[in-house]
C-alpha positions as CSV (number, residue, x, y, z in Angstrom):
1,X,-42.6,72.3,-131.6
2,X,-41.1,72.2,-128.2
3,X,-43.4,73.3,-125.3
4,X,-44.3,77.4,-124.5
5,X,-46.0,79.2,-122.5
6,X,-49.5,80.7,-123.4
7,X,-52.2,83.0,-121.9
8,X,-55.3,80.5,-120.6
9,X,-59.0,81.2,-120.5
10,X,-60.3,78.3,-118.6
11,X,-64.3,78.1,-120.6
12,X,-67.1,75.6,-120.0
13,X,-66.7,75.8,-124.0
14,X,-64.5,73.4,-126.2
15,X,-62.6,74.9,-129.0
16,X,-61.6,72.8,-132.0
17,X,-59.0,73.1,-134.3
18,X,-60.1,75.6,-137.4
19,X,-63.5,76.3,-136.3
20,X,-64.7,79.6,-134.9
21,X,-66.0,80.8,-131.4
22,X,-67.4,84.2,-130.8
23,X,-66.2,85.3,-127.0
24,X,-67.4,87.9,-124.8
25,X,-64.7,89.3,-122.9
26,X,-66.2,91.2,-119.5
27,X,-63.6,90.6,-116.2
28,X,-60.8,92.6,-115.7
29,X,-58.2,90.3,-115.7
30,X,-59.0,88.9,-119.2
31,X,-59.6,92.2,-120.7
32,X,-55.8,92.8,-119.7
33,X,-55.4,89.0,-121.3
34,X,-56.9,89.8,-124.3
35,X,-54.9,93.4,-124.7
36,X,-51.9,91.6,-123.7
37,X,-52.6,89.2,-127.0
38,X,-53.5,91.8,-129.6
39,X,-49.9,93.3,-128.7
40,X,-48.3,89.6,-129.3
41,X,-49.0,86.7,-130.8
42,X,-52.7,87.3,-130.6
43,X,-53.3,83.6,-129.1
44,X,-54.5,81.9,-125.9
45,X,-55.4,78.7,-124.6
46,X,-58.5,77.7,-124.1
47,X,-58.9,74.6,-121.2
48,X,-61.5,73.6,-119.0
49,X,-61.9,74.8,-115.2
50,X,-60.1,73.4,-113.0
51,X,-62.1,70.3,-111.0
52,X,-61.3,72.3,-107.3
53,X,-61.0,75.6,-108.6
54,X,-61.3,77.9,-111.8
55,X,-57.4,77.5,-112.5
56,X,-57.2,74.7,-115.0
57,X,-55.6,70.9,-114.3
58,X,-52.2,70.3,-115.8
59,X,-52.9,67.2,-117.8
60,X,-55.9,68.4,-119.4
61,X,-56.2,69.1,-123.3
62,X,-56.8,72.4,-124.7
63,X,-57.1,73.9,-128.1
64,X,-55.2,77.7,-129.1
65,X,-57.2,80.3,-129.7
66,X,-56.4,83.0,-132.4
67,X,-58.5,86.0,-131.9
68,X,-59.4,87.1,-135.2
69,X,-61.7,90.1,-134.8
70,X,-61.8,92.5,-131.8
71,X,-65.1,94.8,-131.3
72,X,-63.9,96.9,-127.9
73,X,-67.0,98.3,-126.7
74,X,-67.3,102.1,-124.4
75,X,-67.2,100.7,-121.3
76,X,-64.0,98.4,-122.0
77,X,-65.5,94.8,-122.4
78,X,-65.0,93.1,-126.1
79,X,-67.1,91.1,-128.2
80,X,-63.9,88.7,-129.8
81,X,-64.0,86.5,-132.5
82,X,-61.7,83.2,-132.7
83,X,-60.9,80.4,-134.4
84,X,-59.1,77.5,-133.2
85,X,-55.7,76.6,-133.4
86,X,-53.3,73.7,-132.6
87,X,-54.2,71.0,-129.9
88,X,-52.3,70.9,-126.3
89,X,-52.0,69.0,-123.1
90,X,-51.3,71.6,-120.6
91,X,-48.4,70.8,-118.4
92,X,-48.0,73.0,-115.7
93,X,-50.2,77.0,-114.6
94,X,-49.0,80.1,-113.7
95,X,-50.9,82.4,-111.2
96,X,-48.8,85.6,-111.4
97,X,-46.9,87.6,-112.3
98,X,-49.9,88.4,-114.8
99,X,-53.3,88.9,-113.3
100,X,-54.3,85.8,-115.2
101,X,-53.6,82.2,-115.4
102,X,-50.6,81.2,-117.9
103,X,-49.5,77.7,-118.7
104,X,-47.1,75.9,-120.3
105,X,-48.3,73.6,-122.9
106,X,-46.9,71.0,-125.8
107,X,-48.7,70.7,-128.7
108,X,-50.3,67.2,-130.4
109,X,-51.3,66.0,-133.4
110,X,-53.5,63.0,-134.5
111,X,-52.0,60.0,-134.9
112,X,-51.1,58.7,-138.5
113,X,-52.9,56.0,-140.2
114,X,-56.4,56.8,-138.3
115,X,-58.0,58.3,-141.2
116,X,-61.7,56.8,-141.6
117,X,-63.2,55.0,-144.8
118,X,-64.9,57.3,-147.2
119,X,-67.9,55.3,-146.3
120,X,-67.8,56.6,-142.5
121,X,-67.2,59.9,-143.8
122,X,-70.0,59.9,-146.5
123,X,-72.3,58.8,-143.7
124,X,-71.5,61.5,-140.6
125,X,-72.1,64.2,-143.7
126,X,-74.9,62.5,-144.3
127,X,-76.4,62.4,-140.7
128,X,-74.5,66.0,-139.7
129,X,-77.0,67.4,-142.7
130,X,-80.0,66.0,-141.3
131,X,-79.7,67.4,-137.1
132,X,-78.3,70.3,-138.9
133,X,-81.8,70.5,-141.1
134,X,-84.2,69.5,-138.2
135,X,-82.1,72.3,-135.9
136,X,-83.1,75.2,-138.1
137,X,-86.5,74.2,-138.1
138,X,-86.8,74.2,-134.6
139,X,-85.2,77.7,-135.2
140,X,-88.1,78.4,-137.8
141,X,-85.1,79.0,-140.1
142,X,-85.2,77.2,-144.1
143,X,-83.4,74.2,-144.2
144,X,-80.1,74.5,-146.0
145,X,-77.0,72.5,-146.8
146,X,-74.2,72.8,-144.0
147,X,-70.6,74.5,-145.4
148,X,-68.7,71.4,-144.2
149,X,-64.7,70.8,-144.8
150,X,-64.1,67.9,-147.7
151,X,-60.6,66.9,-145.5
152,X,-62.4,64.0,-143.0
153,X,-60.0,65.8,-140.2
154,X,-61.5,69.1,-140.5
155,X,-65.1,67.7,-141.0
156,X,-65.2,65.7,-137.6
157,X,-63.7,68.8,-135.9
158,X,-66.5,71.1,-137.8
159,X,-69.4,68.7,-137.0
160,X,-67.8,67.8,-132.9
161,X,-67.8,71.8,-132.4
162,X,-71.4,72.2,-133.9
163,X,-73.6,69.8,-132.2
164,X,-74.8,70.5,-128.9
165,X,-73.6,67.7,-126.1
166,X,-72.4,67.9,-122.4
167,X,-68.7,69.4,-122.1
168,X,-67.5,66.4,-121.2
169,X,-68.3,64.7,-124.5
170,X,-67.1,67.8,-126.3
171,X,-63.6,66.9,-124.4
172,X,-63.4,63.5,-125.3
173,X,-63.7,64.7,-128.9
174,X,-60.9,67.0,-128.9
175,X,-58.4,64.7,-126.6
176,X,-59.0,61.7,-128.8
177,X,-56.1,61.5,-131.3
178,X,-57.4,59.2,-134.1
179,X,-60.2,60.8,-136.6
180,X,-61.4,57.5,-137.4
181,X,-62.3,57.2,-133.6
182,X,-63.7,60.8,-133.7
183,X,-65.7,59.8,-136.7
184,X,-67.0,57.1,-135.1
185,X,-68.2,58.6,-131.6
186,X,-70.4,61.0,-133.8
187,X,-72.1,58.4,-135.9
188,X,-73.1,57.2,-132.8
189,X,-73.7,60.2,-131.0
190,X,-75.9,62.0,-133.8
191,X,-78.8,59.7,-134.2
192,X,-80.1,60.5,-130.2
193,X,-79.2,64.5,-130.7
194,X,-80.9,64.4,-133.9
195,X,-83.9,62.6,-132.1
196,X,-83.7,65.1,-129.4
197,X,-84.2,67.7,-131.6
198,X,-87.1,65.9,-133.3
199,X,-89.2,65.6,-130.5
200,X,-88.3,69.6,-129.4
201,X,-89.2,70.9,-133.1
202,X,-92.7,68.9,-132.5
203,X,-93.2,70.5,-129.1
204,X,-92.2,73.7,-130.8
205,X,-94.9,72.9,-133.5
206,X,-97.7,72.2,-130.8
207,X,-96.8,75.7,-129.0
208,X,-97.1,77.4,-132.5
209,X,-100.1,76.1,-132.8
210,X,-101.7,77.4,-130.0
211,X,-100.4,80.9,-130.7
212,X,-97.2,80.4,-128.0
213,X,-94.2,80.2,-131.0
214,X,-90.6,81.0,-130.1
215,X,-86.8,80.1,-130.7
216,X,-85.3,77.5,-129.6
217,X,-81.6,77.5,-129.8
218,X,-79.3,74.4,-129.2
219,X,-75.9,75.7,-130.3
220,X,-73.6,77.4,-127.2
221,X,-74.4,80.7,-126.7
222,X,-71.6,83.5,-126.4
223,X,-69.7,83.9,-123.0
């Protein structure tokens, strides 16, 4: 597909290709964004910030975003639901004419031949079940199996959207073009987060104990 030009949301969150995001839509200009999008194509782009200033980089990746269910509240914001689309590297931003940033961007794909061994895969389902078990303890929530894609693309999109890590690493994740490499940076990634989560569900334990329980939540939290 050649390049177009898309509505942007620069976020702090990274969306990946066919998982979801729920989005809380609040300033003007992106409540004019999002009604622009439910009378299109129903898509935007979501980037990081820009490193001087909200607008986003050219150069950086992004990842569509379909909105897929709209809940317009009284006062005018919406709670949105979306799920991830195609990849991009955004080329060049618009300030105006729209009271939002636009950009144009070309799409990417991974590369061929990168697909891991079903060894690699076996074992990132494998440790993915066991921070995804330990995390709903420390939500005092049953354990249960994950719903995780068979396809070793979408699984090591599913798993790099679900576990919690700086922004940063998120980025990597989606800008990296080979699923064997993106298979690989979260076997190595999941053993510490699962740790991490270890040690908070026995702190969590300890405050039970002494009659101080709570939640503890290490997924992103809406916009």
């Amino acid at each position: 597909m050649p390049p177009y030009r898309i509505p942007l949301f620069p976020l702090q969150v990274v969306l990946f290709p066919g998982t979801a995001l729920p989005l809380h839509i609040f300033e003007p200009r992106y409540r004019q964004m999002l009604a622009d999008c439910l009378a299109g194509s129903r898509r935007f782009g979501i980037t990081p910030a820009g490193s001087a200033s909200e607008s986003p980089d050219p150069g950086v990746a992004g990842c569509v975003a379909e909105v897929k269910a709209n809940e317009q509240l009284p006062d005018g914001r919406s709670n949105i639901l979306v799920m991830g689309g195609a990849r991009f590297m955004l080329q060049d931003v618009f300030a105006a004419p729209e009271p939002y940033y636009t950009g144009m961007v070309d799409e990417f794909d991974e590369e061929h031949d990168t697909l891991p061994g079903d060894d690699a895969v076996r074992e990132l389902r494998e440790r993915f079940t066991e921070y995804f078990r330990v995390l709903r303890l420390l939500n005092d929530t049953e354990p249960e199996e994950p719903s995780l894609p068979d396809a070793p693309l979408a699984l090591s999109f599913a798993v790099a959207a679900a576990v919690e890590c700086d922004a940063a690493t998120k980025q990597a994740l989606l800008v990296t073009r080979s699923t064997r490499e993106r298979v690989t940076l979260l076997l190595r990634m999941l053993p510490g987060l699962t740790g991490q989560l270890e040690a908070a569900l026995h702190v969590h334990r300890r405050a039970h104990g002494n009659g101080k329980g709570g939640s503890y939540s290490v997924l992103p939290s809406d916009l």
